[in-house]
C-alpha positions as CSV (number, residue, x, y, z in Angstrom):
1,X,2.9,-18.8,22.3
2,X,5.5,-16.1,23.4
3,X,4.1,-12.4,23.5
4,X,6.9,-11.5,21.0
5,X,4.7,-13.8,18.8
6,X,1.4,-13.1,19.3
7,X,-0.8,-11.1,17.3
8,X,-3.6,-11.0,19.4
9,X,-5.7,-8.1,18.8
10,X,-4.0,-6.9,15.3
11,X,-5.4,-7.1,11.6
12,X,-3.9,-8.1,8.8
13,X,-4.2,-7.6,4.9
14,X,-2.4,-10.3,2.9
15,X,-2.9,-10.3,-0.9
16,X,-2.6,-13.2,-3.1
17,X,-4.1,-15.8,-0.4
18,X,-6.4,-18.2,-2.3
19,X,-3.5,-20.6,-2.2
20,X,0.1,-21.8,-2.1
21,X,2.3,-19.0,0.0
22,X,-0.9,-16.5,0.4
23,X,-2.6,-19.2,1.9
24,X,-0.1,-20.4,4.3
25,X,1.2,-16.4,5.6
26,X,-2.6,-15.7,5.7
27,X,-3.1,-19.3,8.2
28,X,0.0,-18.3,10.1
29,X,-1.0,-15.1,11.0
30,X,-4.5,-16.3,12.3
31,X,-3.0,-19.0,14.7
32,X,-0.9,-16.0,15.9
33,X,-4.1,-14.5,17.0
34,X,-4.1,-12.0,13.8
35,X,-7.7,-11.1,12.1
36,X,-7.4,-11.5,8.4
37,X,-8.6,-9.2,5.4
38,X,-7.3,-11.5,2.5
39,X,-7.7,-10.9,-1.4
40,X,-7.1,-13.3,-4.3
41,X,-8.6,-13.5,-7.8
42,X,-10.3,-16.8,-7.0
43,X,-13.5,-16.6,-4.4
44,X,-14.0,-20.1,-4.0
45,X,-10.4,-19.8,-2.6
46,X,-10.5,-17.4,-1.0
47,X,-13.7,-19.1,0.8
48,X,-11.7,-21.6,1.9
49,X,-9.1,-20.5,3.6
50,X,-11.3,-18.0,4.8
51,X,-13.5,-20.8,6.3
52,X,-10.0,-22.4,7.8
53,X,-9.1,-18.9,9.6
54,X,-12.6,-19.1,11.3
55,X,-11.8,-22.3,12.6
56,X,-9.0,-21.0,14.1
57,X,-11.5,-18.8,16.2
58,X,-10.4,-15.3,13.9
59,X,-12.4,-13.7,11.6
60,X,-12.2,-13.2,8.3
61,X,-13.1,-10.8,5.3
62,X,-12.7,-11.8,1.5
63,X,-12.2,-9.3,-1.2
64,X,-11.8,-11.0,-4.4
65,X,-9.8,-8.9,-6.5
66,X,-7.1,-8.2,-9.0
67,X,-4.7,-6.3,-7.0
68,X,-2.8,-5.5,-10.5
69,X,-6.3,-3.9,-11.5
70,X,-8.3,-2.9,-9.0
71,X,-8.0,-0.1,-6.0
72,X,-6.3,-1.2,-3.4
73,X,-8.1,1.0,-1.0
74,X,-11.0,-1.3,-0.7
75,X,-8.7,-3.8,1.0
76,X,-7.6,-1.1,3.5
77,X,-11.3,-0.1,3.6
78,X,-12.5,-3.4,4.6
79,X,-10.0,-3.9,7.3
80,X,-10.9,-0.7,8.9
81,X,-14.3,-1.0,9.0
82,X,-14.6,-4.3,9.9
83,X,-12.1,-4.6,12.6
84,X,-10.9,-0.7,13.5
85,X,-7.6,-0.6,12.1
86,X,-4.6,-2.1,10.2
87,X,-1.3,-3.3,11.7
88,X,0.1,-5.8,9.1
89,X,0.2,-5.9,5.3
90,X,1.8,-8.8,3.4
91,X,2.5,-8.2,-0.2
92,X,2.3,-11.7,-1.6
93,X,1.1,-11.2,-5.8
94,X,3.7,-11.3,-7.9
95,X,5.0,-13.4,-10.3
96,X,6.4,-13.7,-14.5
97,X,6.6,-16.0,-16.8
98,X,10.2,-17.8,-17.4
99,X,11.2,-16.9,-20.8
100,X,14.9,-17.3,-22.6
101,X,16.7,-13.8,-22.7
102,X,15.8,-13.6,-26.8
103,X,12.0,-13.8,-25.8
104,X,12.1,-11.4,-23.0
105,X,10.2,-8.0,-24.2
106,X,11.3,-4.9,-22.7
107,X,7.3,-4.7,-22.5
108,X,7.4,-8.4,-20.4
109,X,10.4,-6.6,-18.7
110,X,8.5,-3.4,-16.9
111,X,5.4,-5.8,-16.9
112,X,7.1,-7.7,-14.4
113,X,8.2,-4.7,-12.8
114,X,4.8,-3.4,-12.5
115,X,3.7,-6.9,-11.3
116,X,5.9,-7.3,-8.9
117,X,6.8,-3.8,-7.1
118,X,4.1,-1.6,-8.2
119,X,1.2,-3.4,-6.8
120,X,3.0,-3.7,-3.7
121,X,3.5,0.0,-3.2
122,X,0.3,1.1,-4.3
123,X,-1.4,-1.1,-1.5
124,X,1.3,0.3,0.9
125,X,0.5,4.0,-0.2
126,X,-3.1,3.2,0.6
127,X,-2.5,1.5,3.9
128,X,0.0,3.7,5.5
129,X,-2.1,6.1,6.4
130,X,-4.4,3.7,8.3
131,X,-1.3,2.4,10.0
132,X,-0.3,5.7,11.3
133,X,-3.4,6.8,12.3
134,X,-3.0,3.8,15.2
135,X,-1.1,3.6,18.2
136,X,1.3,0.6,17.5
137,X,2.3,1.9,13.9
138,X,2.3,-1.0,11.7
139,X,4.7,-4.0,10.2
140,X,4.4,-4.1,6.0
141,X,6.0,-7.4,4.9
142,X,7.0,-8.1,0.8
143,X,7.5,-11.3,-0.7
144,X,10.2,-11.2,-2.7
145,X,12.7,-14.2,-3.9
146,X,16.3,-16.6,-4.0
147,X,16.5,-15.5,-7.1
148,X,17.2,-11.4,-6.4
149,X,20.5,-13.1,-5.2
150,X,21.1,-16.2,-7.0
151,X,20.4,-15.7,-10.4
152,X,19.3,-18.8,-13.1
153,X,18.8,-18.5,-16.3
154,X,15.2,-18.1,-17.9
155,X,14.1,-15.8,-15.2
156,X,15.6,-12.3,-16.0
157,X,12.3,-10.4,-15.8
158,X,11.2,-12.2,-12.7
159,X,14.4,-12.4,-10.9
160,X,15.0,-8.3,-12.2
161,X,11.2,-7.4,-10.3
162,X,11.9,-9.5,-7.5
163,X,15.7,-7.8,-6.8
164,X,13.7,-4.4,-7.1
165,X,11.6,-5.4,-4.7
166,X,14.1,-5.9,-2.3
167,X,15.5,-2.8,-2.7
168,X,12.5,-0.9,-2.5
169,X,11.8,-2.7,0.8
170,X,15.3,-1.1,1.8
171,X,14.4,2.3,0.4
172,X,10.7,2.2,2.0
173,X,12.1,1.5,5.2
174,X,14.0,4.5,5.6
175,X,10.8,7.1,4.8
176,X,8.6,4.9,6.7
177,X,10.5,4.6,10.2
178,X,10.2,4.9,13.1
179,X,6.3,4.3,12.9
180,X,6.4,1.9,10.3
181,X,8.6,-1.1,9.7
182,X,9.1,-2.9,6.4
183,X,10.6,-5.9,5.8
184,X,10.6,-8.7,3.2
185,X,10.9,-12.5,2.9
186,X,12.9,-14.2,-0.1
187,X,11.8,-18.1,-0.1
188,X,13.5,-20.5,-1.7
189,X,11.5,-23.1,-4.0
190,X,8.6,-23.6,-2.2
191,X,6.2,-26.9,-2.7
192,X,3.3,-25.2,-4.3
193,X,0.6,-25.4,-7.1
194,X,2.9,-22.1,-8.4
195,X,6.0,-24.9,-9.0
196,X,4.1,-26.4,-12.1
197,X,6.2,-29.1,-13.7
198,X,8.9,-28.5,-11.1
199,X,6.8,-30.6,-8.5
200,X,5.6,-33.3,-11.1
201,X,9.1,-33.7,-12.8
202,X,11.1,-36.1,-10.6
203,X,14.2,-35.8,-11.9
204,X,13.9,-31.9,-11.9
205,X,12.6,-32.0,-8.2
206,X,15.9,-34.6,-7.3
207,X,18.1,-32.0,-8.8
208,X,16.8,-28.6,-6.9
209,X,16.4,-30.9,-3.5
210,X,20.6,-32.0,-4.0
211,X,21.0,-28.3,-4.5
212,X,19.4,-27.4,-1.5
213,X,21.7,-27.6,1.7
214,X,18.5,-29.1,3.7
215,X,17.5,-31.6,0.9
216,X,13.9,-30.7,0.8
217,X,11.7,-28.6,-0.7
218,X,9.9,-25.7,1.5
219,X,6.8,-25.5,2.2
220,X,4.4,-22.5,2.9
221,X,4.5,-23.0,6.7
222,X,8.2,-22.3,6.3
223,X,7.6,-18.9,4.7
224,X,4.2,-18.3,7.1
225,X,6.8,-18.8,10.3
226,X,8.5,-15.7,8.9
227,X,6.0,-13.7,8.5
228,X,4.7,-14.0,11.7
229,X,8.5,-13.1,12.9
230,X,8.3,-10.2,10.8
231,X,4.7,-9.1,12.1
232,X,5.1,-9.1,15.6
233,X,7.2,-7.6,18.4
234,X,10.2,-10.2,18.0
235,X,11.5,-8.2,15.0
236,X,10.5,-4.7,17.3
237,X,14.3,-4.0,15.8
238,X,14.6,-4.8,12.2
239,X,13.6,-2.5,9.5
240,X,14.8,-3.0,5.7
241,X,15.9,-5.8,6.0
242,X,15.0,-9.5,3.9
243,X,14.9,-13.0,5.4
244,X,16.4,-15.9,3.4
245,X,14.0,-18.9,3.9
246,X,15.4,-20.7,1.5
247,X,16.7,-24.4,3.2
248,X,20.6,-23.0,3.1
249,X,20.9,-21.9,-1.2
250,X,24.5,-21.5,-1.8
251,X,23.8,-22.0,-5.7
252,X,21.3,-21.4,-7.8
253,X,18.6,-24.5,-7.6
254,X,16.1,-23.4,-10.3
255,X,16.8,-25.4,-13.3
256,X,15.5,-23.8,-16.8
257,X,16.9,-26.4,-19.1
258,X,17.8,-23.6,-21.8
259,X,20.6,-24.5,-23.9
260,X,23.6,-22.2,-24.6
261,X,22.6,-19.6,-26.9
């Protein structure tokens, strides 16, 4: 591996890891050379891929929690006491329900919001000051999504959180430089438990795969790749900004079959 990808020595919080994307950032970052804390809802997950990063030779901490819920500062709490300091924070939780534009609440609206960018900054409030308080700074990376830039219907309160949490990336970056970068990563449709009846509906699958310039779905080592990118020294120069991984979208490929209103 080429220093300008090796996060040997570094520690690294990534939320939402029991599975799916979490899972695959949080596996990426260990064969980089990264110790993990990682947080999830599920223990039993969380356990597992904790017990995969060990076999990797890193360590691992697991702090089940609801990041929506519970104090963020016990993720940065664990990190620094079990391993010195923080470098790396991956905001991965996220997430609403699809629902028709009639359906869509103003109070589903800002919960998505909440969801989506608000647990996000309050782990980055809490873990900034840890980052600073270190020599190398520190790299905070949000997941955010194709759809902030190719809208489907269905998804207006997910694609609306996702879009803001693009442009708070941009907005964070500017207070945060030059000590601390932030960047984000905008997958495509990724082949994960999260998919639902997308990856058990062939004809739905067919159709988002002919959409997607690369005719395949992604899958989390796709996303993981960027984040290790995004961790390390090869992206010593990029600040604000947010990486497509998304096989090539030219078109939105997230079929909602929602008739006409």
């Amino acid at each position: 591996m080429s220093q300008t990808q090796s996060l040997e020595g570094r520690t690294a919080i990534v939320t939402g890891a029991g599975r799916g994307i979490g899972a695959g950032i949080a596996l990426g970052l260990a064969e980089a050379g990264a110790d993990l804390v990682i947080a999830a809802r599920s223990a039993d997950q969380l356990e597992q891929v904790a017990d995969r990063i060990r076999r990797l030779g890193r360590r691992a901490i697991t702090v089940p929690a609801n990041v929506a819920e519970d104090d963020p500062a016990d993720l940065v709490g664990a990190a620094t006491r079990e391993f010195g300091a923080l470098d790396i924070v991956v905001n991965n939780v996220g997430g609403a329900l699809p629902k028709p534009f009639l359906q869509t609440s103003v109070k589903a609206l800002v919960g998505a919001f909440a969801f989506n960018v608000g647990t996000a900054h309050a782990l980055n409030l809490a873990a900034v000051p840890s980052m600073l308080s270190n020599d190398r700074g520190g790299s905070i990376i949000n997941i955010t999504s194709s759809i902030t830039t190719q809208p489907g219907r269905g998804l207006l309160a997910y694609g609306t959180a996702k879009a803001a949490l693009a442009h708070y990336t941009r907005m964070a970056a500017q207070d945060l430089s030059p000590r601390i970068r932030m960047n984000a990563i905008a997958p495509g449709t990724i082949n994960t438990p999260a998919l639902g009846y997308v990856a058990e509906d062939d004809a739905i699958r067919e159709e988002i795969v002919s959409r997607t310039p690369l005719r395949r779905l992604g899958v989390p080592d796709d996303i993981a790749a960027a984040a290790v990118f995004l961790a390390g020294d090869g992206s010593a120069y990029m600040t604000g900004k947010t990486i497509e991984v998304d096989g090539g979208l030219i078109a939105p490929n997230m079929v909602m079959p929602l008739p006409d209103l």
